[in-house]
SESEDREN-313880 format. One record per residue: residue in three letters; chain; x, y, z of N, C-alpha, C in turn. Coordinates in steps of 0.001 Angstrom, whole numbers, padded with zeros to 6 digits. Each point is the difference from the previous one (the first is absolute). Layout:
+---------+--------+---------+---------+---------+---------+---------+---------+---------+---------+---------+
: residuo : cadena :    n.c1 :    n.c2 :    n.c3 :   ca.c1 :   ca.c2 :   ca.c3 :    c.c1 :    c.c2 :    c.c3 :
+---------+--------+---------+---------+---------+---------+---------+---------+---------+---------+---------+
:     ALA :      A :       X :       Y :       Z :       X :       Y :       Z :       X :       Y :       Z :
...
+---------+--------+---------+---------+---------+---------+---------+---------+---------+---------+---------+
END
This chain:
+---------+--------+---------+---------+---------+---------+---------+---------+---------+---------+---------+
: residuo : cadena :    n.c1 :    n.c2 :    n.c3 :   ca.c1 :   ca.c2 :   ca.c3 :    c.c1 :    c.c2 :    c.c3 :
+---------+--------+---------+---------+---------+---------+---------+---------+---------+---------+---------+
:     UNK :      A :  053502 : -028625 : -015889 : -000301 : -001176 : -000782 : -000872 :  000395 : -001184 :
:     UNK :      A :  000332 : -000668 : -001056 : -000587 :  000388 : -001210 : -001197 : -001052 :  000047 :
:     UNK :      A : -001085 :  000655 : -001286 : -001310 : -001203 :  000140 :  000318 : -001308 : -000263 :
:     UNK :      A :  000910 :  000112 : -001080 :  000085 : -001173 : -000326 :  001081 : -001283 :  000915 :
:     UNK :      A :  000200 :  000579 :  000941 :  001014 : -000819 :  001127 : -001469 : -000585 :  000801 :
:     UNK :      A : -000606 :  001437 :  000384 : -001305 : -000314 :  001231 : -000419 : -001308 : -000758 :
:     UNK :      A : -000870 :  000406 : -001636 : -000323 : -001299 : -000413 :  000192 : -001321 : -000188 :
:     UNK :      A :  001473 : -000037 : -000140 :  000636 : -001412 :  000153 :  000313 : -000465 :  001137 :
:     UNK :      A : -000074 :  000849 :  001346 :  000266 : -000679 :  001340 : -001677 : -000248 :  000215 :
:     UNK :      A : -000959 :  000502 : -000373 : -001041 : -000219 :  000067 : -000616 : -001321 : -000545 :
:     UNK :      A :  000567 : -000326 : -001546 : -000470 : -001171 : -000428 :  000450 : -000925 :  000459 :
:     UNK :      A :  001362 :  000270 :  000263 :  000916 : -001026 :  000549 : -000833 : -000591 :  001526 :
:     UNK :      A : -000806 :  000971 :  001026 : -000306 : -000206 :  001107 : -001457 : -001450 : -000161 :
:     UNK :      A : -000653 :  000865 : -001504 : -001732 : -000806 :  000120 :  000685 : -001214 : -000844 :
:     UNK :      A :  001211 : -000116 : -000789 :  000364 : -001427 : -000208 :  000349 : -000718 :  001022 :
:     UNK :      A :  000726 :  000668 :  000983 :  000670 : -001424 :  000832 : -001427 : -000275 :  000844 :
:     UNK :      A : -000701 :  000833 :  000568 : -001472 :  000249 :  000466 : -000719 : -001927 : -000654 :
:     UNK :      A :  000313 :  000278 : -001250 : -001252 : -000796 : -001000 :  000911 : -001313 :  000152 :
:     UNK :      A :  001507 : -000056 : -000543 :  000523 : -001158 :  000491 : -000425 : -000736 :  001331 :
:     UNK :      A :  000402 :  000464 :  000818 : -000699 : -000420 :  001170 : -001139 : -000471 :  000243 :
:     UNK :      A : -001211 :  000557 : -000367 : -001195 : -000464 :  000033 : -000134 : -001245 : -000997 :
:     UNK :      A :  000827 :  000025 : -000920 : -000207 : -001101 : -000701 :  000742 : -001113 : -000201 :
:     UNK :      A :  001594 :  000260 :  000903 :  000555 : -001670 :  000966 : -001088 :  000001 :  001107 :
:     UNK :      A : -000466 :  000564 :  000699 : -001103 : -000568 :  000963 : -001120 : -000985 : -000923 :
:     UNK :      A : -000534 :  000581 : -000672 : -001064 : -000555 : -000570 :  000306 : -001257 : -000491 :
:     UNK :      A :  001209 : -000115 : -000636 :  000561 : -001416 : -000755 :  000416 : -000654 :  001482 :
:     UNK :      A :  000302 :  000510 :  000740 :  000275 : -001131 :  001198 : -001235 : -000251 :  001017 :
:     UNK :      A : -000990 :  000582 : -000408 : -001190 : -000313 :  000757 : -000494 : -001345 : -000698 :
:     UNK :      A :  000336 : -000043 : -001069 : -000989 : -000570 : -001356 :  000778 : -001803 :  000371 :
:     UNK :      A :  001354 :  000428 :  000343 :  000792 : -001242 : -000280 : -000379 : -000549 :  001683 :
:     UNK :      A :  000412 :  000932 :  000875 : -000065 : -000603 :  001203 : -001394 : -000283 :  000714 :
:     UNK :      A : -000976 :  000625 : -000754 : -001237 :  000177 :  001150 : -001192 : -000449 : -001003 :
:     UNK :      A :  000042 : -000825 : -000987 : -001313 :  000281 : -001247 : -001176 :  000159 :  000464 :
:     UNK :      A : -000099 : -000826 :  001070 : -001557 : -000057 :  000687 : -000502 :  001664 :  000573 :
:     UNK :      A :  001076 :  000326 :  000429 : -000143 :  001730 :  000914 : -000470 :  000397 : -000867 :
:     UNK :      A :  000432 :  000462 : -001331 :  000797 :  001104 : -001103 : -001471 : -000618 : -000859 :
:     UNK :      A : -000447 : -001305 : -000278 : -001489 : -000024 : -000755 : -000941 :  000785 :  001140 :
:     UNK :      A : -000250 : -000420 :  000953 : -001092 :  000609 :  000799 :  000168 :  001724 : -000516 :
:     UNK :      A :  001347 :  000502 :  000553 : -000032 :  001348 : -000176 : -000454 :  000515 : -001402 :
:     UNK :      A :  000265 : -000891 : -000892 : -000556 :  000514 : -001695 : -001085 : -000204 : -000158 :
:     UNK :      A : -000773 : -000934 :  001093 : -001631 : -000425 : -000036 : -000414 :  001781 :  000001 :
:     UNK :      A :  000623 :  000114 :  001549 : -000563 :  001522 :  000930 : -000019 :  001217 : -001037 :
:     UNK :      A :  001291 : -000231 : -000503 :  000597 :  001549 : -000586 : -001484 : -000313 : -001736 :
:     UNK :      A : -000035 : -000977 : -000484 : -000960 :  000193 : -001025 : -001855 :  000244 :  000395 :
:     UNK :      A :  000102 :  000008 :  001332 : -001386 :  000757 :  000872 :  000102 :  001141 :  000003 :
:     UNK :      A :  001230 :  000559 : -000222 :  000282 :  001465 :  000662 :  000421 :  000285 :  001333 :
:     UNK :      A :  000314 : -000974 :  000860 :  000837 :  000044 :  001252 :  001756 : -000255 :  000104 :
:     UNK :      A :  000764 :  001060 : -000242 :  000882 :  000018 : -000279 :  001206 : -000532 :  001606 :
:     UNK :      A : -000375 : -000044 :  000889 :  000161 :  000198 :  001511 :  000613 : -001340 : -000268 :
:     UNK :      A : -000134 : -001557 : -000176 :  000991 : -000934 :  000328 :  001244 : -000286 : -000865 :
:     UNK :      A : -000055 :  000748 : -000891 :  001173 : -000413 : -000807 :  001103 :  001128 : -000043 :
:     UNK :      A : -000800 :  001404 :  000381 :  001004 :  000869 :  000728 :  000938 : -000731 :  001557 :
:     UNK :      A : -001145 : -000326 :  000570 :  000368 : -000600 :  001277 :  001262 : -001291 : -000524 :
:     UNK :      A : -000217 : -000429 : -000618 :  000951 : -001368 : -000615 :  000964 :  000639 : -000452 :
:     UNK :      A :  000122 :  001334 : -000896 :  001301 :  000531 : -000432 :  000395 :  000395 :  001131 :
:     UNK :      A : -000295 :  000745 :  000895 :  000503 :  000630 :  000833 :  000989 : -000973 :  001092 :
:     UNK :      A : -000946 : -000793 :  000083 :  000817 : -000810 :  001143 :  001422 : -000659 : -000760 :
:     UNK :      A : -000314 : -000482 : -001306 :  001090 : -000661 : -000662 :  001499 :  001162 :  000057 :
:     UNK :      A : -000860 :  001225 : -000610 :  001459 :  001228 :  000050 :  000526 :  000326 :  001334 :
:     UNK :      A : -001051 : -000173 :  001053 :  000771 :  000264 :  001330 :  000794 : -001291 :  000355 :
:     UNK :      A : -000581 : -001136 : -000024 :  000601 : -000814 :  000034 :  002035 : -000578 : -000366 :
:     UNK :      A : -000300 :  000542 : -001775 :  001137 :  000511 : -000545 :  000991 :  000744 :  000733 :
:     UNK :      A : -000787 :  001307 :  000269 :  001027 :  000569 :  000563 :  000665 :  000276 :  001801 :
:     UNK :      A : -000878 : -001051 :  000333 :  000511 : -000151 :  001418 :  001097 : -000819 :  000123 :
:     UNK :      A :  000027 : -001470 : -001172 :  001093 : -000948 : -000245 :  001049 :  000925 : -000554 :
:     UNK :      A :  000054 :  000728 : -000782 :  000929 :  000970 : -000537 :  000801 :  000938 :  001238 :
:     UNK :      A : -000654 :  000570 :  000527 :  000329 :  000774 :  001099 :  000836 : -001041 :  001049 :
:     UNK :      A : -000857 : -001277 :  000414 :  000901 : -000448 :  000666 :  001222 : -000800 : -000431 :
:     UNK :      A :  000194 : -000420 : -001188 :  001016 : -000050 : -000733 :  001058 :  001032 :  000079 :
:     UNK :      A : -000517 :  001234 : -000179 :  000743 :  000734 :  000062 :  000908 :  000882 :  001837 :
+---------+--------+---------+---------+---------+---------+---------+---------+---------+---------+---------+
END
């Protein structure tokens, strides 16, 4: 593999990476406002821990309906 393949399967990886994190975030915002303010209260203290916790559950979430879809 040449660099420039590595690099584009690479960018290609931290884009879909960033997509993701950021349909979570827009569906936290729409479905949960009350969660998703608290967590922006936390995260502008410097406690980053509930709004990770809020993405996380939303992407697992995602992809457990996906999986069992599938």
């Amino acid at each position: 593999m040449t660099f420039a393949r590595v690099s584009l399967s690479l960018a290609a990886v931290v884009g879909m990476v960033a997509l993701a994190l950021a349909a979570a975030t827009i569906w936290l915002l729409v479905s949960q406002p009350v969660t998703t303010a608290d967590a922006a209260a936390d995260l502008a203290r410097g406690n980053v821990s509930p709004l990770a916790r809020a993405l996380a559950g939303v992407l697992y979430d995602a992809l457990q309906g996906l999986l069992r879809y599938l």
